[in-house]
C-alpha positions in Angstrom: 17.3 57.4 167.8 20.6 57.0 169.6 22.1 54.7 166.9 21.4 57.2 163.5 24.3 58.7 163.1 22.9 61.4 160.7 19.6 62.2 158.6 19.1 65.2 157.0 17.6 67.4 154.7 19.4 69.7 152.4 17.4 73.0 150.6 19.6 74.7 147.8 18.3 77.7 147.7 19.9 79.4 145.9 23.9 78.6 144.0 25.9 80.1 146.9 23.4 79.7 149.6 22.1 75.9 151.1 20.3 75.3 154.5 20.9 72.0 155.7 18.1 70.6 158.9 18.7 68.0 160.7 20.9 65.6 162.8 24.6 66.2 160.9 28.6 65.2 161.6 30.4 67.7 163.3 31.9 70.7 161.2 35.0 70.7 164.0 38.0 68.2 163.2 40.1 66.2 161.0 38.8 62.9 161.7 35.2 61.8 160.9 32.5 59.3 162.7 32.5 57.5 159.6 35.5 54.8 160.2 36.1 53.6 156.4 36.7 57.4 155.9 39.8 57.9 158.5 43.1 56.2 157.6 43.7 55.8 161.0 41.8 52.9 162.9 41.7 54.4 166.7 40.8 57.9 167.2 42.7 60.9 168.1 42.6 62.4 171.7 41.2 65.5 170.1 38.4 63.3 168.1 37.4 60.8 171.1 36.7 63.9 173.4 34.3 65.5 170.4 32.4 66.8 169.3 31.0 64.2 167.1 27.6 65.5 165.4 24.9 68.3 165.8 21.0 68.5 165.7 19.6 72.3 164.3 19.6 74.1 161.1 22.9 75.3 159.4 23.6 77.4 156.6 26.2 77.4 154.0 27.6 80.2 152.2 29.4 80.2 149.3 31.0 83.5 149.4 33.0 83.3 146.4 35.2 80.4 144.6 37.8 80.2 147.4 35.4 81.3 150.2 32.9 80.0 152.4 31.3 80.6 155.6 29.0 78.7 157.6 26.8 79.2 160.6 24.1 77.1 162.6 22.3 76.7 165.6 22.2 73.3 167.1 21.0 71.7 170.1 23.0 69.9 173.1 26.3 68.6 171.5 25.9 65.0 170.6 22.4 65.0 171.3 19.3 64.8 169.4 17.7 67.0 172.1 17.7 69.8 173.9 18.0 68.5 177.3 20.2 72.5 178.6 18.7 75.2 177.9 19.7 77.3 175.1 21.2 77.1 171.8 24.7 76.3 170.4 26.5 78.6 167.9 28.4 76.9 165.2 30.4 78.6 162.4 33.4 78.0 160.3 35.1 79.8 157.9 36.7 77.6 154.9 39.6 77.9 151.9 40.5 76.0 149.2 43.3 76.9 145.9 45.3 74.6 144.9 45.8 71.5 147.0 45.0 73.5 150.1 41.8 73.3 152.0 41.5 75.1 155.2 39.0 75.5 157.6 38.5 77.8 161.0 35.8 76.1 163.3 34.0 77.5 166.3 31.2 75.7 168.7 30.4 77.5 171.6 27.3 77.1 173.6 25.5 76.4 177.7 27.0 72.8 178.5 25.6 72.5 182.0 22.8 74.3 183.9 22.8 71.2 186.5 24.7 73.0 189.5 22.5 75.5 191.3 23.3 78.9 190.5 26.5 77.8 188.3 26.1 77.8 184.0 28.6 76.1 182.6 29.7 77.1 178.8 32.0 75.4 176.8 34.0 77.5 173.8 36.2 75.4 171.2 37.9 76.6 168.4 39.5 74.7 165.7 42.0 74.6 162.4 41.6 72.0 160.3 43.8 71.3 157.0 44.8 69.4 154.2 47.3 69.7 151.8 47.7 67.5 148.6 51.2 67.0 148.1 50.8 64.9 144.8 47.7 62.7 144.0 49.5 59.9 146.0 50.7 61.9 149.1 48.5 63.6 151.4 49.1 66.4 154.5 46.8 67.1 157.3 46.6 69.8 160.4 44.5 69.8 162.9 44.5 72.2 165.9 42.1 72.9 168.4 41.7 74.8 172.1 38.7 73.6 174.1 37.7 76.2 177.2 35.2 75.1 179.9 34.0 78.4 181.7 31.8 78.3 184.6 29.3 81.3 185.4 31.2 81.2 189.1 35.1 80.0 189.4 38.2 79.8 187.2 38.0 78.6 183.7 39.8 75.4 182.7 40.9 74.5 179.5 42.6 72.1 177.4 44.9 71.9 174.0 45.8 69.8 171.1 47.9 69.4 167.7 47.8 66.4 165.5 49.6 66.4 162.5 48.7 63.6 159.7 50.9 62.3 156.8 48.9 59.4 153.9 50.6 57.8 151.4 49.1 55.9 148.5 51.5 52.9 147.5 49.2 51.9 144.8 45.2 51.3 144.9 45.6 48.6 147.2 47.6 50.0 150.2 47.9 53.2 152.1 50.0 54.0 154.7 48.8 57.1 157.6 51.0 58.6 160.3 49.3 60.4 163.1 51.5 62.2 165.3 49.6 64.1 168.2 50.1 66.6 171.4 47.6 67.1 174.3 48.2 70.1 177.0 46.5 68.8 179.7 47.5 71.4 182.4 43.9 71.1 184.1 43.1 67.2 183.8 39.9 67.4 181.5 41.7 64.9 179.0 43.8 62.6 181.7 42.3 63.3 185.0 45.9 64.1 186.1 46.6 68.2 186.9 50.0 69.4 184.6 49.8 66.5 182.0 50.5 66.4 178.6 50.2 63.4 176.2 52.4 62.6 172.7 50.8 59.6 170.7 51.9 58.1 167.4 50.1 56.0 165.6 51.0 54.5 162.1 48.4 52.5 160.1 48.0 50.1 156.6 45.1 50.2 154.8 44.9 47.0 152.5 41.9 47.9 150.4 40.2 44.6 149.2 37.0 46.1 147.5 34.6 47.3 150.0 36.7 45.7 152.7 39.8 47.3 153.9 42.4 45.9 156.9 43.6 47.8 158.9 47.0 46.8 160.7 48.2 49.7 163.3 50.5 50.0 166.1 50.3 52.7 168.3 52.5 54.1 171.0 51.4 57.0 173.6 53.3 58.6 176.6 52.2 61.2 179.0 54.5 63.8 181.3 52.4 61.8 184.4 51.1 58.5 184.9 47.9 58.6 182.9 48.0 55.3 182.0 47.5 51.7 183.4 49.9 48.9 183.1 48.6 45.4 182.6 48.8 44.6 186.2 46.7 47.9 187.1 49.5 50.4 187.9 49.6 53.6 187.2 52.2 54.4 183.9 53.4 56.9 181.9 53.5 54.6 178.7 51.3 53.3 176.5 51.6 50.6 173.5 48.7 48.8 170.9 48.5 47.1 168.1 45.4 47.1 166.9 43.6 44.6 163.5 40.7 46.2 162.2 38.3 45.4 159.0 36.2 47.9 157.8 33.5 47.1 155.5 31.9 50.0 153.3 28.8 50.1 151.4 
């Protein structure tokens, strides 16, 4: 089970309402599990630390031809089970005119019950959206505050902005910029206490039919020494280059 990304089942049932049950990608975020649909290679900090999918029973409104609203109830994020006990809230609140979609995301839910008289809920909320520019140029926001509160003790929390810029040369080639910002004041993202990271990462896409080569070089720098050099030691920079090939079908 651990390697199905997603299976479904989708009930229309009626034009403006559709229940979807099953094991689905994640309503929250820009960037998608699915790698030949991200222009970008590697991952955002904001993707890499989820969520990535749900398990439970959603439903989709179409409230009107601009509006839509959806809420579900979902088992243990990125989980086919249940393994804390309770439910999940999802919901998200989308708009599209124009070139503009926009979307408001919540997922809140019990993320630990394992510490003796100590629940542990997580709360994230998230704004995604994309902007059409032209039919060759392409704008994308994505914002997102994750809160871990404990039952018992201080919550702890952690912050992010990524802003994403695609151009279309021609069918062949693409080029995406991803500029990002993690607050990291509480070390859930780094493990370092007052940290905050910047990454930029610029990518090709060379799109040879279902194949497409990816070429990126990415550089990242933190306020403390997140990082590890090549020797081992701690740093405060960070620099890739990465060759991927994707293959779609």
């Amino acid at each position: 089970l651990a390697v199905i990304k997603q299976l479904y089942v989708s009930y229309g049932a009626t034009d403006k309402l559709t229940f979807t049950l099953g094991n689905f990608g994640t309503h929250v975020g820009y960037e998608v599990i699915d790698a030949p649909a991200n222009v970008n290679y590697s991952t955002s900090y904001m993707f890499s630390n989820g969520p990535f999918y749900h398990t439970g029973l959603k439903a989709d409104f179409a409230v009107s031809d601009n509006f839509g609203f959806m809420v579900g109830l979902f088992n243990d994020t990125d989980s086919k089970i249940d393994e804390v006990s309770g439910k999940h809230l999802g919901a998200q609140l989308s708009f599209s005119a124009g070139g503009l979609d926009a979307y408001l995301n919540y997922i809140g839910g019990k993320d630990d019950d394992s510490v003796s008289d100590n629940e542990i809920f997580g709360h994230q909320v998230d704004l995604t959206a994309t902007y059409a520019v032209s039919d060759a140029f392409g704008l994308g926001l994505n914002s997102t505050v994750k809160t871990v509160a404990p039952e018992k003790g201080d919550n702890t929390s952690w912050f992010g902005a990524v802003l994403y810029a695609n151009y279309a040369f021609n069918d062949a080639f693409t080029l995406g910029l991803r500029g990002e910002y993690i607050g990291d004041d509480d070390g859930l993202i780094s493990g370092v206490g007052g940290n905050s990271i910047t990454s930029l990462t610029l990518s090709g896409n060379v799109h040879l039919g279902p194949i497409t080569l990816i070429p990126e070089v990415r550089l990242d720098s933190s306020a403390e020494d997140a990082f590890l050099d090549e020797a081992g030691s701690p740093t405060n920079q960070s620099a890739a280059f990465i060759f991927a090939a994707v293959y779609a079908f």
